[in-house]
C-alpha positions in Angstrom: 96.6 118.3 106.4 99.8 119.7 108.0 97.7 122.0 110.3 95.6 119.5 111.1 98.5 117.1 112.1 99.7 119.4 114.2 97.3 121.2 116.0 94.9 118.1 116.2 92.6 119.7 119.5 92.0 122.7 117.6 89.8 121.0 115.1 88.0 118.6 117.5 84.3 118.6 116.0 85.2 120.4 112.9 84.3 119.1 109.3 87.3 119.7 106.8 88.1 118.9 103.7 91.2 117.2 102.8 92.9 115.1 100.1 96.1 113.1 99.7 97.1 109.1 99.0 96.0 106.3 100.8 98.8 104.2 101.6 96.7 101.5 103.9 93.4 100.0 104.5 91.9 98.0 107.1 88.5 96.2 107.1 87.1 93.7 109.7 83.5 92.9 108.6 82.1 91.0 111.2 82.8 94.3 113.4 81.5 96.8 110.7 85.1 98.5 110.8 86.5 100.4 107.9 89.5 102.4 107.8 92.3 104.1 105.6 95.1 106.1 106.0 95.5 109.5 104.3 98.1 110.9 103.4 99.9 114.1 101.9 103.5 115.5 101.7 104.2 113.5 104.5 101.8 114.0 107.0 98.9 111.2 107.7 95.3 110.9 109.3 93.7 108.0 109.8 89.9 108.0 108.2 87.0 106.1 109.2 85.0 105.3 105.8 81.2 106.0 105.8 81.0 103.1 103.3 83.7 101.3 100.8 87.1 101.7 101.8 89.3 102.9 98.7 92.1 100.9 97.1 95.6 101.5 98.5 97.6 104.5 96.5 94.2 105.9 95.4 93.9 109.4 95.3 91.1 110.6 97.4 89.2 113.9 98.3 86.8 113.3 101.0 84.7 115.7 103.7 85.3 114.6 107.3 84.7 115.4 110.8 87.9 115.7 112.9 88.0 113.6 116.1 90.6 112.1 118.9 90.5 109.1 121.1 91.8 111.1 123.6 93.2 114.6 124.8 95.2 114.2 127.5 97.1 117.9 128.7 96.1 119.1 125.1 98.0 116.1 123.7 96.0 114.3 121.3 95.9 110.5 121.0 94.4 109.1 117.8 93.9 112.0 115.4 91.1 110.6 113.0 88.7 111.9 110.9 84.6 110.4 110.3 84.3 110.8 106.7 81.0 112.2 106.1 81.6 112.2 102.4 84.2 111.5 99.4 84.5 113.5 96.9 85.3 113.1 93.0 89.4 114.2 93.4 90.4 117.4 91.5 88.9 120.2 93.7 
C-alpha cells in the first residue's frame, strides 16, 4: 500500500490488490454511497465498496481499481480505489 500512497499517479487506472484494517466506514443510502478506509502499517486509501461496506477493524483483502479526484502538477488529490472485488483474507 506504501507504493501506492506514494506514487498515487503512477497507478491511475490500475487494478491492484491490497489488504490491511479498516478503521472507518461511511454510508449515505439515499445517495447509494459506500466507503471505507484501508489501512496498513500506517499508510491509508480510501475504498469505494462495490456492495456491503465491512465492519470497522475488519481485516480485508479486496481487488480494486486505483483512481484520483484530481491530478494537479502530478499531485494527486483523493487517492481512492473502486473495489471491484473482496477477497477471503489470507492471500
Amino acid at each position: 500500500m506504501k507504493e501506492i500512497v506514494d506514487n498515487p499517479t503512477q497507478y491511475e487506472g490500475k487494478k491492484i490488490k491490497v489488504k490491511g484494517l479498516v478503521s472507518e466506514v461511511t454510508s449515505i443510502p439515499f445517495l447509494d454511497i459506500r466507503f471505507y478506509a484501508l489501512n496498513d502499517r500506517g499508510y491509508q486509501i480510501l475504498v469505494v465498496a462495490k456492495e456491503t461496506i465491512p465492519a470497522v477493524k475488519a481485516d480485508v483483502s479486496m481487488i480494486g481499481v486505483v483512481n484520483n479526484f484530481v491530478v494537479i502538477r502530478n499531485e494527486s488529490l483523493g487517492l481512492h480505489l473502486r473495489e471491484t472485488k473482496r477477497l477471503d483474507t489470507g492471500w
